[in-house]
Structures are given as structure tokens and as C-alpha cells.
C-alpha positions, 0 to 999 in steps of 0.5 A: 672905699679906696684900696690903699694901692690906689693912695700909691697913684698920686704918682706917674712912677711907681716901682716894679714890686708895687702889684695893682690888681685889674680894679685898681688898674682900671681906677687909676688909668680911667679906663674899663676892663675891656680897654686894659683886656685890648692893652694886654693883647697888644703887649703894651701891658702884661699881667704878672700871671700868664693865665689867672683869674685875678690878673695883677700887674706891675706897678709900672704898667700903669706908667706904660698904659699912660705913655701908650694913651700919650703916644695915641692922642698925640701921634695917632700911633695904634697900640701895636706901634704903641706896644712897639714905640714903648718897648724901644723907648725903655730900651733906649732908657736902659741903654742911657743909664748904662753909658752914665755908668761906663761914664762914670767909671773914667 
């Protein structure tokens, strides 16, 4: 039986508020426990909880963990450059975002 989570997945973006536990995680990026365990370790994700039993995470690390697989396959980068190159990223994101904003008050 499917989680009605994973009926969220159709898409590459979910929102912040959106929380997947690890088995849909695991479904909807097609990897095993132990891969996800290796992507929390390296910081390309991080669970909602420091410490639990039943990790639950974000719907956008399903996001990271798609980009972080991209930048493997096609740049050969590790998960640290991976974890690295993700955060960087969103900065500069978030940095674009705010200079539309400014922008836009003229």
C-alpha cells in the first residue's frame, strides 16, 4: 500500500512543511537506508530531529538528494563536494531572489 506522501512525489519540488519519513524517502529517491544514512553523514541532507528513532526529513531533501545524484553522475563530484556544491547553490538562489526583490522596489 503507497503512503499518501509519496502521491506528493509526482514532483521534483516539494515545500519545507511537506515531512517524509525515511521509507518514503527511500521509495521516492530509489535508494536503500544505508545510501540516505551516507547523504545525512556527508550534510547533503539533515533529518528534522538531531537524534531519533524515526528520522523524518523535509520535503525538499528529496530535491537535494536529486541534485546531489545529478552532480555525481555528471560531474564526478563526491557527496562532501556534493553537500558543498548544493549549499552554494541555494545560496546563490536565495541571493537572486532577494536582488529581483530590491529590483523591483525602484
Amino acid at each position: 500500500m503507497s503512503s499518501p506522501i509519496l502521491s506528493l512525489l509526482t514532483g521534483d519540488i516539494l515545500e519545507e512543511d511537506v515531512e517524509l519519513t525515511l521509507a518514503d524517502l527511500c521509495k521516492a529517491s530509489h535508494m536503500p537506508a544505508e545510501t540516505v544514512y551516507e547523504f545525512i553523514e556527508y550534510g547533503v541532507i539533515e533529518p528534522l530531529q538531531a537524534q531519533s528513532d524515526n528520522l523524518r526529513f523535509q520535503g525538499t531533501s528529496l530535491f537535494r538528494i536529486k541534485r546531489a545524484k545529478r552532480l555525481q553522475r555528471d560531474l564526478g563530484v563526491n557527496l562532501a563536494g556534493a553537500a558543498l556544491a548544493l549549499d552554494l547553490m541555494e545560496k546563490i538562489e536565495d541571493l537572486e531572489v532577494q536582488i529581483k526583490r530590491l529590483q523591483q522596489l525602484r
